[in-house]
N, C-alpha and C positions, 0 to 999 in steps of 0.2 A: 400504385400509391405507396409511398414509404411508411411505415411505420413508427410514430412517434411512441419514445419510453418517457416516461415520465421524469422531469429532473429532480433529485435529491435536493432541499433545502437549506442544506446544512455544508453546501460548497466551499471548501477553502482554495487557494491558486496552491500551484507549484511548492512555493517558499514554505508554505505555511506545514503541507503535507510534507514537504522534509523534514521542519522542527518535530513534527508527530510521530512520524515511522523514524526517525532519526540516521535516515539517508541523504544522500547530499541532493541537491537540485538534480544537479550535472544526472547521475544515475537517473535520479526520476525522469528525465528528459531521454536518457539512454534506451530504457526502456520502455519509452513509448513509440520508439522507432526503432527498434529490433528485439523487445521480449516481449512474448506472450502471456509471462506468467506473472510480470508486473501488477499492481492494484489496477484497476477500471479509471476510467477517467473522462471526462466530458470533454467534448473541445463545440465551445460557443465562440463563434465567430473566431476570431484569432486566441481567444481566452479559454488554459483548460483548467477545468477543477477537477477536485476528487472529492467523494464524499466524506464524510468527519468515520459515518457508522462504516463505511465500504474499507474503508483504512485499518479501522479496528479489528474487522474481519478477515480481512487480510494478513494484518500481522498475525492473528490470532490460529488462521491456518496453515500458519508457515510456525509452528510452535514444534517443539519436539522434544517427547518423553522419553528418549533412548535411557536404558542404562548401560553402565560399561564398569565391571570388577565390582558392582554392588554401589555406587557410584551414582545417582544422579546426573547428568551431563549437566554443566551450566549451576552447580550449585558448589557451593566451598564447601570442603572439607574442612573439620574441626576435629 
């Protein structure tokens, strides 16, 4: 017997999850057929979502606090 997960409410398609994480379709498509490390994604009948909160998460643990020369990575110098 398979086991059903529960689906998130808060589904957007493809297009929408690219405006959010600010990658293009094409990747988010790339990556659901040969990366792993890609966001989670539903696929309903021909139709895939992603969650709104799973995205958030996502970007959020792809974040990184490196420093470099005293430097913040990702932050302007003034």
């Amino acid at each position: 017997m398979r086991r059903v997960e529960k689906v998130p409410a808060d589904l957007v398609d493809t297009r929408e999850a690219a405006e959010l994480t600010g990658f293009s379709v094409r990747t988010l498509c790339k990556w659901r057929c040969v990366r792993t490390d890609g966001p989670r994604f539903w696929k309903l009948g021909r139709r895939v979502r992603y969650s709104r909160r799973e995205l958030s998460e996502w970007m959020d643990s792809h974040a990184v606090h490196a420093v470099s020369g005293g430097i913040h990575v990702g932050k302007e110098s003034r």
